[in-house]
C-alpha positions as CSV (number, residue, x, y, z in Angstrom):
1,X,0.0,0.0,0.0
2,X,1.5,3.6,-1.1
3,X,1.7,6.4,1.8
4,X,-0.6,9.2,0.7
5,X,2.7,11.4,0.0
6,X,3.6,8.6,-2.8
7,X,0.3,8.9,-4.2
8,X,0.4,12.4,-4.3
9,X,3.5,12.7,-5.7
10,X,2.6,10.1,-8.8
11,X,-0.5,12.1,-9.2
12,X,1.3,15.8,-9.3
13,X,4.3,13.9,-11.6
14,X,1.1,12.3,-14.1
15,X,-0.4,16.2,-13.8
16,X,2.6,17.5,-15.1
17,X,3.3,15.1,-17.8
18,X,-0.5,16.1,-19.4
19,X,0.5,20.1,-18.9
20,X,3.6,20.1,-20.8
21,X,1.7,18.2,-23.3
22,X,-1.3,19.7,-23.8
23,X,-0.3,22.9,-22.9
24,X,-2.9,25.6,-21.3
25,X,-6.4,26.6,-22.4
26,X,-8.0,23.8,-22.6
27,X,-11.3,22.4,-21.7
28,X,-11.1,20.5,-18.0
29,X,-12.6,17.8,-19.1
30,X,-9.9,17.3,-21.7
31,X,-7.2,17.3,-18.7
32,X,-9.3,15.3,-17.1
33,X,-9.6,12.2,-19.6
34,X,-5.7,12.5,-19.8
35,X,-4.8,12.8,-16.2
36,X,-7.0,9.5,-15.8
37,X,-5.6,8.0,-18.4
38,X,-1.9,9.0,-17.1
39,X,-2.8,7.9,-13.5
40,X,-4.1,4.4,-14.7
41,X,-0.7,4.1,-16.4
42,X,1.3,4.1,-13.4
43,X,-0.9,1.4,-11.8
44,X,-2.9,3.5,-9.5
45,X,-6.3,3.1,-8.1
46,X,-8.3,5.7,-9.9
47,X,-11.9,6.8,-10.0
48,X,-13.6,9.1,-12.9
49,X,-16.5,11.2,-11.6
50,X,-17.2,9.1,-8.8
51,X,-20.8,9.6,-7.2
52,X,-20.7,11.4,-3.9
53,X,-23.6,11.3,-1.7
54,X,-25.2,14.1,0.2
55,X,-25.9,12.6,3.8
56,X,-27.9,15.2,6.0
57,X,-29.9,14.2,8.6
58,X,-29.1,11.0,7.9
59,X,-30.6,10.5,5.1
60,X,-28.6,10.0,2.1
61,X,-29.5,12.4,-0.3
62,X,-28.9,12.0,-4.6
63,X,-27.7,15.9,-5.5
64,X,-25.0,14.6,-8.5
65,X,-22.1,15.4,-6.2
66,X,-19.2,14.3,-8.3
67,X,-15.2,13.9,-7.2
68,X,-13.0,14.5,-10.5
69,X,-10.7,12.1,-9.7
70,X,-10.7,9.8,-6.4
71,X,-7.2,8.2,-6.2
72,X,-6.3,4.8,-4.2
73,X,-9.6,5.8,-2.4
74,X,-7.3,8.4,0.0
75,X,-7.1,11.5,-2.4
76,X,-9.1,14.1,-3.8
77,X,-7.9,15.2,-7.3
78,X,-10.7,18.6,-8.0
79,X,-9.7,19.8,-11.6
80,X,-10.0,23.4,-13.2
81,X,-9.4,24.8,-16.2
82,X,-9.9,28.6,-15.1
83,X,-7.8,32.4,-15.0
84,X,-7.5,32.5,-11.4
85,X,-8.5,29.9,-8.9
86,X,-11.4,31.2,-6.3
87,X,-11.8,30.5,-2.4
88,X,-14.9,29.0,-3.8
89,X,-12.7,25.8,-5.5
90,X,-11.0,25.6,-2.6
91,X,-13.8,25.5,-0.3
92,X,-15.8,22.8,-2.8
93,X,-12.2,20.6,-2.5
94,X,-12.6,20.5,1.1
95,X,-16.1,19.6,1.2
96,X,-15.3,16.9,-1.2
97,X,-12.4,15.4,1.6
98,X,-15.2,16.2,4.5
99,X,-17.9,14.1,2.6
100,X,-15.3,11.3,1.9
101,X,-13.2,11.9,5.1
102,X,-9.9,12.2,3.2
103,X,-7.0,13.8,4.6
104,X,-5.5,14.8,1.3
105,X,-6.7,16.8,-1.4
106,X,-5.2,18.4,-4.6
107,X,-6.9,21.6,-6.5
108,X,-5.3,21.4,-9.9
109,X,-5.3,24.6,-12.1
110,X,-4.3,23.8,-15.7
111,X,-4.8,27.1,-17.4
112,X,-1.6,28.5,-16.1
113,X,1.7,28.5,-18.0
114,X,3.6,26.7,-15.5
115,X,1.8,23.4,-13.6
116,X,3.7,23.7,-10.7
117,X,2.3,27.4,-9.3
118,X,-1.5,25.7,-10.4
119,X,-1.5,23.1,-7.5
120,X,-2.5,23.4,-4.2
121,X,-2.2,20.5,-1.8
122,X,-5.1,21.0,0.7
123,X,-5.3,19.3,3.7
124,X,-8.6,18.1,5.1
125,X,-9.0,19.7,9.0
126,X,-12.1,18.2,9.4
127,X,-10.6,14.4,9.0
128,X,-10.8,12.1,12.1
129,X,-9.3,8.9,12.5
């Protein structure tokens, strides 16, 4: 079993791979296809648009939640293809790792020139063990 920093790492290393080919601008579910396509590759666990239920008041709710990528079942992967990313992305992320009580979750922000200032590694300070 890979620690969640390996996983994160393969992830950000596949990310970068799909950047510096495709280049910015974009659709994100062009990045998307690839990154999942890259991820499978390197023999991780990955999940397209997995389903994520709503549960409030304990009753599980169908509102077409959907995780861009869920990897090894231990990390969010929430993709955009946008000019600037918005405390709103970053807030969405989060709920994603609360919902499936993650620790680790990566925002990743193609439409930038350079990969590496597009990802931010968020981590989940609602998770409980």
């Amino acid at each position: 079993m890979l620690e969640t920093n390996e996983i994160t790492e393969k992830i950000i290393g596949a990310a970068i791979r799909v950047h510096k080919e495709l280049g910015p601008g974009l659709l994100e579910s062009a990045y998307q296809e690839c990154l999942f396509y890259e991820l499978q590759q390197t023999g991780l666990n990955v999940e397209k648009e997995k389903s994520l239920p709503l549960v409030y008041r304990n009753v599980e709710m169908d509102c077409g939640y959907r995780i861009d990528l869920f990897v090894e079942e231990d990390v969010v992967v929430e993709l955009k293809a946008v000019k600037q990313v918005e405390d709103i992305h970053i807030a969405q992320t989060l709920t994603y790792m609360k919902l499936t009580n993650t620790e680790i979750g990566l925002l990743i922000n193609f439409n930038v020139t350079q990969l590496t200032k597009g990802i931010k590694r968020l981590i989940n300070k609602y998770y409980e063990e």
